[in-house]
matplotlib code that plots the C-alpha trace (Angstrom):
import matplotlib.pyplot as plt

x = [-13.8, -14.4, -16.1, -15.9, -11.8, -10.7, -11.5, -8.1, -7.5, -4.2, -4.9, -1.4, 0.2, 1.9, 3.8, 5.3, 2.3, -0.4, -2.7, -6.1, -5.6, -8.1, -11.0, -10.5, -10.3, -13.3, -15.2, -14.1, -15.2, -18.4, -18.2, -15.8, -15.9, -12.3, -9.9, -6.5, -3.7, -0.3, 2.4, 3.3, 2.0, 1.0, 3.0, 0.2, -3.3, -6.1, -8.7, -12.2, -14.8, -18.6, -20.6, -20.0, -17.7, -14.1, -12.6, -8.5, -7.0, -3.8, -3.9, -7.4, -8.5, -10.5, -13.1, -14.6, -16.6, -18.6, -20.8, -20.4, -17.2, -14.2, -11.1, -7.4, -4.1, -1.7, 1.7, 3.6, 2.7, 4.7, 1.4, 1.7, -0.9, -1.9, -2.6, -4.5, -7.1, -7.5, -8.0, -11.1, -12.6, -12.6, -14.4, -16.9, -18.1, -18.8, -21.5, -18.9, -19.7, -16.2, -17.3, -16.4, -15.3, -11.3, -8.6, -4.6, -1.7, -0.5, 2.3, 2.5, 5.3, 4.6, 5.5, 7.3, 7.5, 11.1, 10.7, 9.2, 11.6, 14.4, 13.0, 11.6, 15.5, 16.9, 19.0, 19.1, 15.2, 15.2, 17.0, 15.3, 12.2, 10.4, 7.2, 8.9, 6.1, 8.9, 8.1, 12.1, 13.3, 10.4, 11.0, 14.7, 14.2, 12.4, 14.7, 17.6, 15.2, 14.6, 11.4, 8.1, 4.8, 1.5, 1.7, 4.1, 1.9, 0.8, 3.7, 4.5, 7.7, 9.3, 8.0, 9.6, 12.8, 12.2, 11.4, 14.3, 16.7, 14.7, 14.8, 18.4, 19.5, 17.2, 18.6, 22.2, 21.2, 19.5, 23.0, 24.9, 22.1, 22.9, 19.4, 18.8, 15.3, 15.5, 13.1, 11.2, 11.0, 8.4, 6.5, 6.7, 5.5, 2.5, 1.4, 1.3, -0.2, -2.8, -3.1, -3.0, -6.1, -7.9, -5.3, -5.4, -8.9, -8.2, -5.0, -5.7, -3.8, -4.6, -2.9, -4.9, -8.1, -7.7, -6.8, -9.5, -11.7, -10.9, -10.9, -14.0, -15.1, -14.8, -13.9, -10.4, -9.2, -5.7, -5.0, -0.9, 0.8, 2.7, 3.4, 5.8, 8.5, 9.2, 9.2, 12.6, 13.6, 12.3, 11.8, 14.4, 16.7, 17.5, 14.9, 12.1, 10.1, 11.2, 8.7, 7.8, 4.7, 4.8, 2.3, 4.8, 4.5, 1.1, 1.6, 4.2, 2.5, -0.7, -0.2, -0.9, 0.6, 1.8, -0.7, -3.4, -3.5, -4.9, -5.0, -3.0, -5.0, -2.6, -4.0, -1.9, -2.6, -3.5, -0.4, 2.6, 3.4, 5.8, 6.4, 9.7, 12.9, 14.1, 13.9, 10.8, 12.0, 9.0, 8.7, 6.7, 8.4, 6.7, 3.9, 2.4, 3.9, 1.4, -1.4, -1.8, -0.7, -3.8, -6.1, -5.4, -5.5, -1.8, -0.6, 0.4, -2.8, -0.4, 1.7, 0.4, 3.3, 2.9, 3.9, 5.7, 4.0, 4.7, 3.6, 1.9, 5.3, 4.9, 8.5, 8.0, 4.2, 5.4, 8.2, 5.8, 3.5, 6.3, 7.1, 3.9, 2.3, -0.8, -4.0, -5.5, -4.9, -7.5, -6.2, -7.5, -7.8, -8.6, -10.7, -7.6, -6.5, -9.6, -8.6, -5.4, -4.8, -2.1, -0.5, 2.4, 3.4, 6.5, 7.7, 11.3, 14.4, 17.4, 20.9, 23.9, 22.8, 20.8, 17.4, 16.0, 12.7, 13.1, 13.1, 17.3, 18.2, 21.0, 19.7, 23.0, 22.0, 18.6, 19.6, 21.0, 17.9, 16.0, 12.6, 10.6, 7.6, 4.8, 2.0, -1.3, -4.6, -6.1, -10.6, -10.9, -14.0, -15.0, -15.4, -16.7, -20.5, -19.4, -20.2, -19.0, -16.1, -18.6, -19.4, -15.5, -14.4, -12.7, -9.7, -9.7, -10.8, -7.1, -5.4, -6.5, -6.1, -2.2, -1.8, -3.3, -1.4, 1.7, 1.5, 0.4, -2.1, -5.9, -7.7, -10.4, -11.4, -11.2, -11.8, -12.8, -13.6, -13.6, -17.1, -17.8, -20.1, -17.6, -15.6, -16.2, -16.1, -14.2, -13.0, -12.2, -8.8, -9.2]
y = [13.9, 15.1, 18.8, 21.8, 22.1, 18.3, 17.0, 14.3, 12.7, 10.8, 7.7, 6.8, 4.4, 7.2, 4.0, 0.7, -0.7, -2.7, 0.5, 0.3, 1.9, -0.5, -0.4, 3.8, 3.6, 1.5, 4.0, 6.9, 5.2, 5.4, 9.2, 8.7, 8.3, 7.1, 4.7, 5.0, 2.1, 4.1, 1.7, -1.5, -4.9, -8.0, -7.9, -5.7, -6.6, -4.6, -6.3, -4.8, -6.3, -6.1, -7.4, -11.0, -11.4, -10.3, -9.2, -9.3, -7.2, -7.4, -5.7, -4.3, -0.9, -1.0, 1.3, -1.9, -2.8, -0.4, -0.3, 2.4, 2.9, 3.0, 1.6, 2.2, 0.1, 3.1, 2.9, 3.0, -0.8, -4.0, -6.3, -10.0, -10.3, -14.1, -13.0, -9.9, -12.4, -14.8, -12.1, -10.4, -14.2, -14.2, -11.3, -11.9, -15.4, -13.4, -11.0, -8.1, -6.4, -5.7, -5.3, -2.0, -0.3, -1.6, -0.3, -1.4, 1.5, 0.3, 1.5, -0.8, -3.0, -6.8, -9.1, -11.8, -15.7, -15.3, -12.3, -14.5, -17.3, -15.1, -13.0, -16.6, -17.9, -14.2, -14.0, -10.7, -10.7, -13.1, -11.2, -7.6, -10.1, -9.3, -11.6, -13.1, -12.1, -11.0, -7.3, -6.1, -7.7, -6.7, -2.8, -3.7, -4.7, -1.4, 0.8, -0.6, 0.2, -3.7, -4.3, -5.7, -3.5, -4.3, -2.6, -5.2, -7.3, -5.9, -6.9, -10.8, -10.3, -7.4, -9.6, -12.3, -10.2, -9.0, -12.4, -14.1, -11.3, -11.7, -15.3, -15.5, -12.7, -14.7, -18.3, -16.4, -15.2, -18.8, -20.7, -18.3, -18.3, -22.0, -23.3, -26.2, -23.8, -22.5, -20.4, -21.1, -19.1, -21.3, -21.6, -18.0, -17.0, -19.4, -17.7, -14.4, -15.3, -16.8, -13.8, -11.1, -11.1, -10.4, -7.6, -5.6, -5.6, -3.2, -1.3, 2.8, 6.1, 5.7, 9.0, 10.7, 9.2, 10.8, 13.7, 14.3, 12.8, 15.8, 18.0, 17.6, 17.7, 14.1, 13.0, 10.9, 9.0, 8.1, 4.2, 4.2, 0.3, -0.2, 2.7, 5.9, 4.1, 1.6, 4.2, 3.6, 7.1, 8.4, 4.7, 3.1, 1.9, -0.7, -3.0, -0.9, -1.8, -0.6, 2.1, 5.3, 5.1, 7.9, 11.0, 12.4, 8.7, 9.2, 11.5, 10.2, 6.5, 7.3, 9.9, 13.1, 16.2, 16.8, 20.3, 18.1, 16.7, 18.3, 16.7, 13.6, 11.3, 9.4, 6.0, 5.0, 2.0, 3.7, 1.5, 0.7, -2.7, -4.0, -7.2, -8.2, -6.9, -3.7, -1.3, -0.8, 1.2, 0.9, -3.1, -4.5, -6.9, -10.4, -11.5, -8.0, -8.1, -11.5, -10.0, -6.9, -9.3, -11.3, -8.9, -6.6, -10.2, -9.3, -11.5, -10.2, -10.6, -11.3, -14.4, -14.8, -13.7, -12.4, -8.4, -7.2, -4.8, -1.5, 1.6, 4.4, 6.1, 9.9, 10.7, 7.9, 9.6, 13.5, 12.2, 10.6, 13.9, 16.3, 13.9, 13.5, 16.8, 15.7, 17.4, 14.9, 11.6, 7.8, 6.7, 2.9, 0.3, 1.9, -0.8, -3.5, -1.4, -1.1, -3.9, -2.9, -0.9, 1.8, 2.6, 4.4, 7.0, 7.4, 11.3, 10.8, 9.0, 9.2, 8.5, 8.9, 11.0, 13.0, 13.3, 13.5, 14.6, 14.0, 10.7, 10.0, 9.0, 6.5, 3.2, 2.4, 5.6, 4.2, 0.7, 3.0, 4.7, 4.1, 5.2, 8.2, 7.5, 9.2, 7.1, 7.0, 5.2, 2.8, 3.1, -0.6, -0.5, -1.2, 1.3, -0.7, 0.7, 4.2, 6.2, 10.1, 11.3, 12.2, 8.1, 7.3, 7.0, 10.0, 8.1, 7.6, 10.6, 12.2, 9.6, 10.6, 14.5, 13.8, 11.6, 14.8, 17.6, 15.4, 14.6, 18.4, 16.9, 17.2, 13.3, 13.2, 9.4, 7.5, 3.4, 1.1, -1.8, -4.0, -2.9, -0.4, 1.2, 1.4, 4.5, 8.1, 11.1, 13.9, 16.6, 17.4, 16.8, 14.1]
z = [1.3, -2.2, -2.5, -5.1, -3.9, -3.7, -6.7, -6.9, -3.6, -3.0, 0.0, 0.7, 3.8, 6.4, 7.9, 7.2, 5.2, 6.5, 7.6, 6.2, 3.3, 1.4, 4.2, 3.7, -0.5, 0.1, 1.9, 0.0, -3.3, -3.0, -4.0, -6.6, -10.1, -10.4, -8.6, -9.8, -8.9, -8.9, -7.7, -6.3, -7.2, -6.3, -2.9, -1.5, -0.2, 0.3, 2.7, 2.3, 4.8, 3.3, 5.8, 6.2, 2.9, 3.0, -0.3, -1.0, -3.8, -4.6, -8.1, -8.9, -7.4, -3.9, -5.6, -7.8, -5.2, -5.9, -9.0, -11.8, -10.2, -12.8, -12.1, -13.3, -13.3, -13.5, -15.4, -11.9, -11.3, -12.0, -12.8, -13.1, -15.8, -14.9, -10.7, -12.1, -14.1, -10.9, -8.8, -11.5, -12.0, -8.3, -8.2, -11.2, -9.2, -6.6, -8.1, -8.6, -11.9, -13.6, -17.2, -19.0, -15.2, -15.3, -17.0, -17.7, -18.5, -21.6, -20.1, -17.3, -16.9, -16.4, -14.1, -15.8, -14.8, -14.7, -12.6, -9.9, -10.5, -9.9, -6.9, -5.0, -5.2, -4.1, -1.3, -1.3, -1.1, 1.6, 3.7, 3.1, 3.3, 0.0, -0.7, -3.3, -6.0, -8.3, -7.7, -7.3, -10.4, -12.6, -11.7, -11.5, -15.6, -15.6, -14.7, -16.8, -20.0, -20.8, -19.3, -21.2, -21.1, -21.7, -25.4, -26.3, -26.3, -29.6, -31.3, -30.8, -32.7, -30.5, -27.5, -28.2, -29.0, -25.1, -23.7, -25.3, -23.5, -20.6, -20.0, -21.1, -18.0, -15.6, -16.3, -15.8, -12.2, -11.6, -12.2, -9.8, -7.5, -7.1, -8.1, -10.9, -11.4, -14.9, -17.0, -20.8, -23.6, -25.0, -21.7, -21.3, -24.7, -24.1, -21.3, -22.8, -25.8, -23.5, -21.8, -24.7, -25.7, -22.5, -21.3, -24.2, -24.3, -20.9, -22.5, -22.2, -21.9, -18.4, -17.7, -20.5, -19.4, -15.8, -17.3, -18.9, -16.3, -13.8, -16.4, -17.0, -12.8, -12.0, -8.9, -8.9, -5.9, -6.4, -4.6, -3.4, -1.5, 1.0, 3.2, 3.1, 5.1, 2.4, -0.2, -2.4, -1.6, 2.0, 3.3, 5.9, 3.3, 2.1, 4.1, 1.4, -2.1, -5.2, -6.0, -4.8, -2.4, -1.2, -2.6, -5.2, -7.0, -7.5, -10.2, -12.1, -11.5, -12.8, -15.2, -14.5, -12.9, -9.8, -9.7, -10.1, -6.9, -4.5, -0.8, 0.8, 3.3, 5.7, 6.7, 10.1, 12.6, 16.6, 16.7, 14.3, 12.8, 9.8, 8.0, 7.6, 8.4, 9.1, 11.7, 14.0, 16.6, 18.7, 18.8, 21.4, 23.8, 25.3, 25.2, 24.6, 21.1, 20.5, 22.6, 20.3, 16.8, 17.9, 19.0, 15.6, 13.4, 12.0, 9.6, 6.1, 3.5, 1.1, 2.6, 5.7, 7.6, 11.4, 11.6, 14.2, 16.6, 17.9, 19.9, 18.2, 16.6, 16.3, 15.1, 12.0, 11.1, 11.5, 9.0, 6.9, 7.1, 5.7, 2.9, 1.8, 2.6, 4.3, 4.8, 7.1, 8.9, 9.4, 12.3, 12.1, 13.9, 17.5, 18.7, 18.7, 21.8, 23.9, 26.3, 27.0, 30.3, 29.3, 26.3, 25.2, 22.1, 20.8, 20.3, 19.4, 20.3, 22.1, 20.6, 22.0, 24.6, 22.5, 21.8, 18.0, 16.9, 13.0, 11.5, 10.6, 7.3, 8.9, 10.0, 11.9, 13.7, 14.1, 15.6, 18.5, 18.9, 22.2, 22.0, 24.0, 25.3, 27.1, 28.5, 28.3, 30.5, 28.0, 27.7, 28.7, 27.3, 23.8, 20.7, 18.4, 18.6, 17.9, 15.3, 16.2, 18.5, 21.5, 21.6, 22.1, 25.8, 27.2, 27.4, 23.3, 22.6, 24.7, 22.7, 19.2, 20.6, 21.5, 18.2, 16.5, 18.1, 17.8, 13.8, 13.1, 10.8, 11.5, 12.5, 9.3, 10.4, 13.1, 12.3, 15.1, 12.9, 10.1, 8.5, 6.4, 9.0, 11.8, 10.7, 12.3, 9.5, 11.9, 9.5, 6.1, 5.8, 3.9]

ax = plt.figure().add_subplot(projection="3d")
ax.plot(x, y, z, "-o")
ax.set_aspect("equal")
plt.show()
């Protein structure tokens, strides 16, 4: 939580996405005076349960559901401009004040139409299992220097210049992609001049605007996507997303310098799940893997699609620990597991005869890897009423003790439900 020595606060996924990290942003917000969106885009959703009304953001901040909050888009997104204004409409019709309290990097890259036309027809992205949202191929544009920002949007002339290029290399792809699908110039332009006026009403510095808002004692809370093992870098390549998610991208996607951060929340599941393919060492067989997916809800916020379920994996959140540097854990969703009679935890893997404690690099390695367990009596009995450690069963309590001791990062919160109410404070290591 925020105090006289945390003053920036980086919330970041310590798994394969999917961990709570909106329900905990939530929560945290309230003592906030910034949220800052540092990567991603549309291919993540937040869900934030306020009482009976369920919220999904894919692009705007958790922290705007909370009033006098302020908000920030940081530069290290891909935004598709046209989902963003959906998703605040959606918002304003629902009694969320947004007015004056959101704010767009002019240095953030858009997602363009043909970026989605592109990425739907992929496949490539079919078979890493993208969403499809055009994500890759707007930070692929990016990175090769030819990408549009929001402050071209300020010069229709150097816009076109860009969308002309843009829609030319994304036809190209189309034909050898073997699709009869082809992107506008015309259409495109349309949209954005349709769309202009609204986003650069929210253009900023966002990186000079957090600046100055810490300098001056503010209270930042920096929002990552996804989770640390789909992390470009340090994720299990190549089944990842194209940005960094891990804590050093919080930084350079909002803004500001790496010395101004100063502690790293890890949200995790009590158990591990992922969307799409890749390696989950940890994967639940039949039919426990549909009993926990339909006791924990698990299907993707943002297309729907069923994750697949693990144990608690101690070797994939110790990795995620070092990388990030974290000063504290939210373990989160305990209560999906209250029915289940045992349970297991993962504390490293055996290959070829050996046994490895550290996360490999090499996911032929990992294909080979056959997981340790130790096991665990499950509570049978339910946690969602509690509100401090001391209410948990014993059984819980051991679990989060060995999850502890075996992440060497301190529980802050415990979650053991879908309201904002039903989270135990523990430490301060968050």
């Amino acid at each position: 939580m925020f105090d006289a020595t945390i003053r920036a606060l980086v919330v970041v996924g310590a798994q394969w996405g999917d961990e709570g990290k909106g329900k905990l942003v939530d929560v945290l917000a309230e003592r906030a005076d910034w949220v800052v969106r540092y990567q991603g885009g549309a291919n993540a959703g937040h869900t934030v349960h306020i009482g009976d009304t369920s919220y999904i953001l894919h692009q705007v901040p958790s922290g705007i559901l909370h009033p006098g909050v302020r908000c920030a888009i940081g530069n290290g997104v891909v935004m598709d401009p046209e989902t963003l204004f959906v998703e605040v409409d959606k918002l304003v019709k629902g009694g969320v004040d947004v007015e004056g309290r959101l704010y767009v990097s002019e240095r953030t890259h858009l997602v363009m139409p043909y970026h989605k036309l592109v990425d739907a027809t992929s496949a490539s992205s079919k078979a890493i299992g993208t969403t499809g949202r055009g994500i890759g191929p707007a930070y692929e544009d990016k990175v090769a220097r030819r990408g549009v920002r929001v402050l071209d949007l300020r010069d229709p002339a150097r816009l076109r210049t860009l969308v002309e290029a843009g829609v030319e290399r994304a036809n190209a792809q189309l034909a050898r992609q073997g699709t009869d699908v082809r992107a506008s110039v015309e259409d495109t332009m349309a949209a954005l001049e349709r769309l202009a006026p609204r986003l650069l009403a929210l253009a900023e510095d966002v990186g000079l605007c957090v600046h100055r808002a810490l300098k001056s004692g503010a209270a930042v809370l920096l929002e990552g996507a996804q989770g640390s093992m789909l992390d470009i870098d340090h994720g299990t390549y190549p089944f990842v997303t194209s940005s960094n998610t891990t804590v050093g991208g919080a930084a350079t996607g909002a803004g500001i310098s790496p010395m101004a951060l100063d502690a790293a929340l890890g949200v995790v599941k009590a158990y591990t799940t992922r969307v799409g393919n890749g390696p989950l060492p940890t994967e639940l067989a039949e039919p426990l893997q549909t009993q926990v997916r339909t006791l924990g809800h698990e299907f993707g916020a943002t297309t729907g699609r069923p994750r697949r379920c693990g144990w608690f994996d101690g070797v994939v959140v110790r990795y995620a620990a070092r990388v990030n540097g974290l000063t504290g854990l939210a373990i989160t969703k305990l209560d999906v597991l209250d029915t289940l009679p045992e349970l297991a935890v993962c504390t490293g893997y055996r290959v070829d005869g050996e046994v490895l404690t550290e996360f490999p690099a090499d996911l032929a390695l990992l294909g080979r890897a056959e997981p340790v367990y130790e096991w665990f009596p499950g509570w049978q009995a339910s946690t969602q009423g509690a509100r401090t450690l001391a209410e948990l069963p014993p059984n819980a309590r051991a679990y989060l003790d060995r999850l502890e001791a075996l992440c060497e990062v301190p529980v802050a919160y415990v979650s053991v439900g879908t309201r904002r109410d039903q989270i135990i404070g523990v430490g301060t290591g968050g």
